[in-house]
C-alpha positions in Angstrom: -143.7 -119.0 41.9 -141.6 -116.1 42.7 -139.9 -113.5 40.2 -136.6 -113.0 40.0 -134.8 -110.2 38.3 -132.2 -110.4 35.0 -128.8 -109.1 34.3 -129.7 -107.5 31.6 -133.4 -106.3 32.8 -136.6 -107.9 32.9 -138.1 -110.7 35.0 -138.6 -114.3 35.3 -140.4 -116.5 36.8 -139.2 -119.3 38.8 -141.2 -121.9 40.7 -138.8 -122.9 43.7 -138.3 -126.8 44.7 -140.5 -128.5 47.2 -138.1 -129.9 49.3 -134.6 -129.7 50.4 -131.8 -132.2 49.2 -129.3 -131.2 51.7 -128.8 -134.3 54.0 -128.4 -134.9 57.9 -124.9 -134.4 59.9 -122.4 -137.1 60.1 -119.1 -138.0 61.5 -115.5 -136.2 60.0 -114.1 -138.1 56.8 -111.5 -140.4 57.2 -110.1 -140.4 53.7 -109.9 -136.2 53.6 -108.9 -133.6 55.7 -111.5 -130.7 54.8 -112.1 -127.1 56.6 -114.8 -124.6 55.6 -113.4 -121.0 56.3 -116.7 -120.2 58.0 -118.5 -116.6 57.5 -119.0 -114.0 60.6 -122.6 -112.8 61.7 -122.9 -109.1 61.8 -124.9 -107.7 64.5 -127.6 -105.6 62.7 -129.0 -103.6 65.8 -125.1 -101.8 66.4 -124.9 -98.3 65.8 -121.7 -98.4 63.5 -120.3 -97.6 59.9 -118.3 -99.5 57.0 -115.0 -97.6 59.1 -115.8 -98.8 62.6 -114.9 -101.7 64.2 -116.9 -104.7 63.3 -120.1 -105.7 65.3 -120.3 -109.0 65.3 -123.3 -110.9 67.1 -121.3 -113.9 68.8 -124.2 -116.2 69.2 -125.6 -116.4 65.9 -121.4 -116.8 64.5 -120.7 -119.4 67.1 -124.2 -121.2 65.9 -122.5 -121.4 62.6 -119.8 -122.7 63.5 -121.7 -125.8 65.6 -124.0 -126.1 62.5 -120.2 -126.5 60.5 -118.8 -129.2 63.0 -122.3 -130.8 62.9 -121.6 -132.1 59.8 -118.2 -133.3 60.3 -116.2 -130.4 58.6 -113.3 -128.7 60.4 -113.2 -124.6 60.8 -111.2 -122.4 59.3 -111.7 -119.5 61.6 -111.0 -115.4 60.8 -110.3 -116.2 57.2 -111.0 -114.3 54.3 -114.6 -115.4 54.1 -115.1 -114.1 57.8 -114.1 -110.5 56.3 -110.5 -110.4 57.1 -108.8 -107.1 55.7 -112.7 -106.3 55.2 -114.3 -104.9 57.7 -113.1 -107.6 60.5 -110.3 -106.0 62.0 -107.8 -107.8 64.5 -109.3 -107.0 67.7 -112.2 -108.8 66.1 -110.4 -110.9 64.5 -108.4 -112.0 67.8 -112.0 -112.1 69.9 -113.4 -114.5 67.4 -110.6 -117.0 67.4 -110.9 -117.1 70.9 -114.2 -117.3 70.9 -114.3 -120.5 68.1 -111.4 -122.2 69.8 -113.1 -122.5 73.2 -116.3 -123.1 71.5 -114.2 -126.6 68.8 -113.1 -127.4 72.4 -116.4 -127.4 73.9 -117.9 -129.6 70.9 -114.8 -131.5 70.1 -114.7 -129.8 66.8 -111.6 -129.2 64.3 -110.1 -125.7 63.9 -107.5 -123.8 62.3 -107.0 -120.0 62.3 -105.8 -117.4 60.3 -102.5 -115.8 61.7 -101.6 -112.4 59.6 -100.6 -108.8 59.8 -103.5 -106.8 59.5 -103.1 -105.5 62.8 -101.0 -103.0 60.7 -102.3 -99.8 59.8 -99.6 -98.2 57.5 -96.8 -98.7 55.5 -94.3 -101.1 57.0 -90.9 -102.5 57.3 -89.8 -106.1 57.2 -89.1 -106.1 60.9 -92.5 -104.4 61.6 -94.3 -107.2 59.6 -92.3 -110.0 61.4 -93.5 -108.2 64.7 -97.3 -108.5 63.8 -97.1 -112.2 62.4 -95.5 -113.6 65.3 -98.3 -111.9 67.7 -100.9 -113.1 65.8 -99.1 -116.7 65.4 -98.6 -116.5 69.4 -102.5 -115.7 69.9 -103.4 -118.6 67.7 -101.0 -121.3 69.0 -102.1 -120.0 72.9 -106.0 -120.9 72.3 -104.3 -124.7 71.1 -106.0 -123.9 67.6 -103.6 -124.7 64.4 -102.2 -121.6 62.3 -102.7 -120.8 59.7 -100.1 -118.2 58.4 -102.2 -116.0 55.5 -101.0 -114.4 53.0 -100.0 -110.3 53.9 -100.7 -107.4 52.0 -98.0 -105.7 54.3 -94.8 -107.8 53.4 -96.5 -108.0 49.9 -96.0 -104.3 49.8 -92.6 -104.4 51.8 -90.9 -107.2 50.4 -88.4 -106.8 47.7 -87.9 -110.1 46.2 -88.1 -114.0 47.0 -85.5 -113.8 49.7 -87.5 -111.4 51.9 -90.2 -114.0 51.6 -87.8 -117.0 52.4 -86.0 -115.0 55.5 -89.3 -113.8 57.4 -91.4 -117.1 56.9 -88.5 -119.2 57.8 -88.1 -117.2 61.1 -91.7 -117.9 61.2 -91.6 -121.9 60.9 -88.7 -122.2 63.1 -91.1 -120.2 66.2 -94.0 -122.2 65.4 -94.6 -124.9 67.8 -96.9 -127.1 65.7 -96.9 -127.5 61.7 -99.0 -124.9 60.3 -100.9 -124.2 57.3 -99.2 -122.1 54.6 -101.7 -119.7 52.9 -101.0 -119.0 49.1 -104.0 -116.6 48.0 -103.6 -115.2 44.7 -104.3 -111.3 43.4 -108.0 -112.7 41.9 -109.0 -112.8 45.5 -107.1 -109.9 46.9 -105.5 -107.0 44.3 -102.8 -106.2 46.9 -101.0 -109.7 47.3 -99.9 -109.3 43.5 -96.3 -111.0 43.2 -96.6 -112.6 46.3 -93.6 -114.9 47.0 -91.7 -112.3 45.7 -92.7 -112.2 41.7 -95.6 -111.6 39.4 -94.5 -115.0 37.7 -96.0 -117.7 39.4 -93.7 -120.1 38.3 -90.8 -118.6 39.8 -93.3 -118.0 42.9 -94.1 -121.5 42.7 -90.1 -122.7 43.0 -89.7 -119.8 46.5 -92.8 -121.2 47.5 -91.6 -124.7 47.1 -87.8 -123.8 48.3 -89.2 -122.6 51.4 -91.7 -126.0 52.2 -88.5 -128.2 51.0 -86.1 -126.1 54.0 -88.8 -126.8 56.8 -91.2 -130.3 56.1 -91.6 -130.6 59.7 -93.1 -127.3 60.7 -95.5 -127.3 57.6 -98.6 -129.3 57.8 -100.0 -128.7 54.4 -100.3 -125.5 51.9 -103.8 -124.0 51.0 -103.8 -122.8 47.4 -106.4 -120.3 46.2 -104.9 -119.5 42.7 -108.2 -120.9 40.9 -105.9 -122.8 38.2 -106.1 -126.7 38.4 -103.4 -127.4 36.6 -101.2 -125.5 38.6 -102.2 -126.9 41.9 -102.0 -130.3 40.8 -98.6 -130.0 39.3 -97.6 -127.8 42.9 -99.2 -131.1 44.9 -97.4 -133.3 43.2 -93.7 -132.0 44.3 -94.2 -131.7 47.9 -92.6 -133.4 50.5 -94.1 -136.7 51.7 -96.7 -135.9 54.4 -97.4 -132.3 53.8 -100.9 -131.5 52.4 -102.3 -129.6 49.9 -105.4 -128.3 50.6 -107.6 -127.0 47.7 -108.8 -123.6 48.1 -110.3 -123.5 43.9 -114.0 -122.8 44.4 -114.0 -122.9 40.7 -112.6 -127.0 40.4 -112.4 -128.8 43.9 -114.4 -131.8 42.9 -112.1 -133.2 40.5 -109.0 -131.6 43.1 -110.5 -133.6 45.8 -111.1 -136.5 43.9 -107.5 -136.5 42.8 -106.0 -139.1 40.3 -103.4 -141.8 40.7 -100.5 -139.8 41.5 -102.4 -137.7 44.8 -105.1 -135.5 45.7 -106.0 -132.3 47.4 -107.8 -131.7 50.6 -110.1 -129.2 51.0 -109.8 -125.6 52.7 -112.8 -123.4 51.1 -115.0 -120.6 51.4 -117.8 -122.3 49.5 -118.3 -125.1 51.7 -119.5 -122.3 54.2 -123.0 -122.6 52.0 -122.4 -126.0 51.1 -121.7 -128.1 54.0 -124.1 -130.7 54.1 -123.7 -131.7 50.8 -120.0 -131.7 50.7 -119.4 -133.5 54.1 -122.1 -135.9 52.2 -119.6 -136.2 48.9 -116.8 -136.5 51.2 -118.0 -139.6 52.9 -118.8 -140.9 49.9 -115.2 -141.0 49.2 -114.0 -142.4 52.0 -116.0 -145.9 51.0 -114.0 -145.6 47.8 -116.8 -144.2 46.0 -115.3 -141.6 43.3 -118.3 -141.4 41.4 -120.7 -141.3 44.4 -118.7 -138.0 45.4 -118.4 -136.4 42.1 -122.3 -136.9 41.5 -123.1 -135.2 44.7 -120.6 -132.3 44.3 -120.3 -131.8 40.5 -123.6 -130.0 40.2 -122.5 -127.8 43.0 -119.8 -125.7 40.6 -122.4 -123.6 38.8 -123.1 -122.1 42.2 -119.5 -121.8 43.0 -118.5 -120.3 40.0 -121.2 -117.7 40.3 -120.7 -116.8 43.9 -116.8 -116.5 43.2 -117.2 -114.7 39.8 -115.4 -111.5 39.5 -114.7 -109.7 40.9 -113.9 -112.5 43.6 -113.4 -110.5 46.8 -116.6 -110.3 46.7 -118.3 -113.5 47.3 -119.0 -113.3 50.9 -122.0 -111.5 49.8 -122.9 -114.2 48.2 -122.2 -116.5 50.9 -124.0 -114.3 53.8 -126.9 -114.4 51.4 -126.8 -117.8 51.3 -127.4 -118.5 55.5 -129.8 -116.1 55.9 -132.1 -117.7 52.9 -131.4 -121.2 55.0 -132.1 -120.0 58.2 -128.5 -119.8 60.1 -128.9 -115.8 60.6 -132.2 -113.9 61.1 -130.5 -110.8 58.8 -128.6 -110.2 55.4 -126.6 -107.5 57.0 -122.7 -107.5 56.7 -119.6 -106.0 58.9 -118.5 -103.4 57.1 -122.1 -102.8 54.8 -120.9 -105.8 52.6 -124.6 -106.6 51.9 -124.4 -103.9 49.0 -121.7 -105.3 47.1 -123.6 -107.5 44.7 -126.1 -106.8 42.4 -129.8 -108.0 43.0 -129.5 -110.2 39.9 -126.7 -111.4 41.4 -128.1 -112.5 44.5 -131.2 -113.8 42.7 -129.4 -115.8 40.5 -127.6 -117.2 43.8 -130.8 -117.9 45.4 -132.0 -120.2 42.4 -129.4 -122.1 42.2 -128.9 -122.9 46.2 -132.7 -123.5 45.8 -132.0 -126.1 42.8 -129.5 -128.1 44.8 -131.6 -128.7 47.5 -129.6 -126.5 50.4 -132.5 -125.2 52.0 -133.6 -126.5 55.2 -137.1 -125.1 54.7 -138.0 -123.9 51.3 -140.9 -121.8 52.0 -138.6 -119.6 54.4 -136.1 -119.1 51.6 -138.5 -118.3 49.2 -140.3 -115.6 51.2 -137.0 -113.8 52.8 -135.9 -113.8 49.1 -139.3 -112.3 48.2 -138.3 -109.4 51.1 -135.2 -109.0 49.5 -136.3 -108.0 46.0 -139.5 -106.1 47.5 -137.5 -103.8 49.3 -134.2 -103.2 46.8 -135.7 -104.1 43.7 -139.6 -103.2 44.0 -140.5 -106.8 43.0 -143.6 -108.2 44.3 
């Protein structure tokens, strides 16, 4: 039994499960194409601050990533969930999709990789923004990963309307050499890309967004969607082109997303399945024998923990997520680039703990339950 702090003060007890749930690895589906954007490993020995570049330890992320591919799921490397724009510059940024694309060739593992801006350090003109996509977008392409072009805070801030938007990611598609992966993540998960697409409306974001897919189908491979709003993605999938993708990125409904209905479904892109991997690359399978219900029943009583992880505000779940491998045993630390490790509350993190605990996601029990018991000793007292 271990005791586990309240929101609103006070303790409970909780008596942790015996056993995990999580199963073995497996193969890649056949029926889905799905990518976990995969979390970074900080190195907790380096002799750095929130404002210095990030110190990552390379083994212990690269493990991840094998432990990711093990399973069958692709990579989504240098993401938001591997602290993009937060903490992980570009030089790290760069270094660690070189480092995963060597390592998906070594394994014969899937990857894509975030090509953005954030190389830039002030305010910025369109041309300077074009400049810093299409070096990022050249790094990518030369490590033979697939690009993903991710939403940026600078042409956010530069643009000044849809036809900035259509002008420099047109240029964009046209360099590309393969299809790429078009990255639509909404203000909930990052207060600077407000009006993205060139208005706060997100219908009239959805029709640039859409205008701009319909003038290149051949250079886009799918669209990753992060606007936590089911409606709106399915009504969004449903008026693309034939053959380009959309790839879920709603960590608050991507079971019913991936399951789709008669007229389509989503793929997956997601920060959640960073935690979640064996179970989803079990649900996923499921669905490639035509088992609906099989998948939904393995990945329906995952959303609680999604929904908490990802509650608001939302930029913060990597905490979350960090907290999550350490309990399991993928890191031998909670520490965080940048000193992330301090952006959730200890109820918070207790309340993540049970309910990775209840669904089985620890590989050894025991270990979770006393790291978790370190946790709350040393920040909350709790013994």
């Amino acid at each position: 039994m271990i005791r586990l702090p309240l929101p609103g003060g006070g303790v409970r007890e909780y008596v942790p499960r015996a056993e995990p749930a999580a199963p073995g690895g497996g193969g890649p589906s056949v029926s889905r194409t799905v990518f976990s954007a995969a979390h970074v490993v900080a190195d907790p020995y380096a002799d750095t601050g929130p404002d210095a570049p990030a110190a990552v330890d390379w083994d212990a992320t690269l493990a991840f990533r094998r432990h990711l591919w093990s399973h069958g799921l692709g990579v989504a490397e240098a993401m938001d969930t591997a602290q993009r724009g937060m903490g992980l510059g570009w030089a790290g940024a760069a270094e660690l999709i070189r480092r995963s694309a060597a390592e998906a060739r070594a394994v014969g593992g899937r990857i894509a990789c975030g090509a953005g801006t954030d190389q830039l350090t002030g305010p910025a003109g369109l041309a300077e923004v074009r400049a810093a996509y299409e070096e990022q977008l050249a790094l990518v392409e030369e490590t033979g990963s697939q690009a993903v072009l991710m939403a940026s805070r600078a042409l956010a801030a530069a643009a000044s309307g849809p036809e900035d938007y259509l002008d420099l990611y047109g240029g964009l598609l046209r360099q590309a050499g393969e299809p790429v992966i078009l990255h639509w993540l909404g203000p909930m998960f990052d207060p600077a890309l407000d009006g993205y697409w060139g208005s706060a409306d997100l219908d009239a974001a959805t029709e640039t967004f859409l205008e701009l897919i319909a003038a290149h189908p051949d250079k886009v491979d799918g669209i990753k969607v992060s606007l936590l709003d089911a409606g709106r993605e399915v009504a969004l999938r449903r008026r693309l082109p034939q053959g380009v993708r959309c790839y879920t990125g709603d960590d608050f409904h991507y079971p019913e997303l991936i399951a789709g209905d008669e007229q389509g479904f989503s793929h997956a892109l997601l920060g959640v399945f960073d935690p979640l991997a064996p179970l989803a690359a079990e649900a996923v399978r499921a669905l490639d024998t035509g088992d609906t219900a099989g998948f939904r029943a393995i990945l329906d009583p995952t959303v609680a923990l999604s929904r908490h992880l990802f509650g608001a505000p939302t930029r913060f779940y990597k905490t979350g997520v960090v907290l999550l491998a350490w309990l399991a045993g993928h890191q031998e630390h909670f520490t965080m680039v940048g000193g992330l490790q301090s952006a959730r509350s200890l109820p918070h993190l207790a309340r993540a703990y049970e309910l990775a605990d209840g669904l089985g996601l620890f590989p050894d029990p025991e270990l979770a339950e006393a790291r978790m018991r370190s946790l709350l000793a040393v920040q909350g007292g709790l013994r």
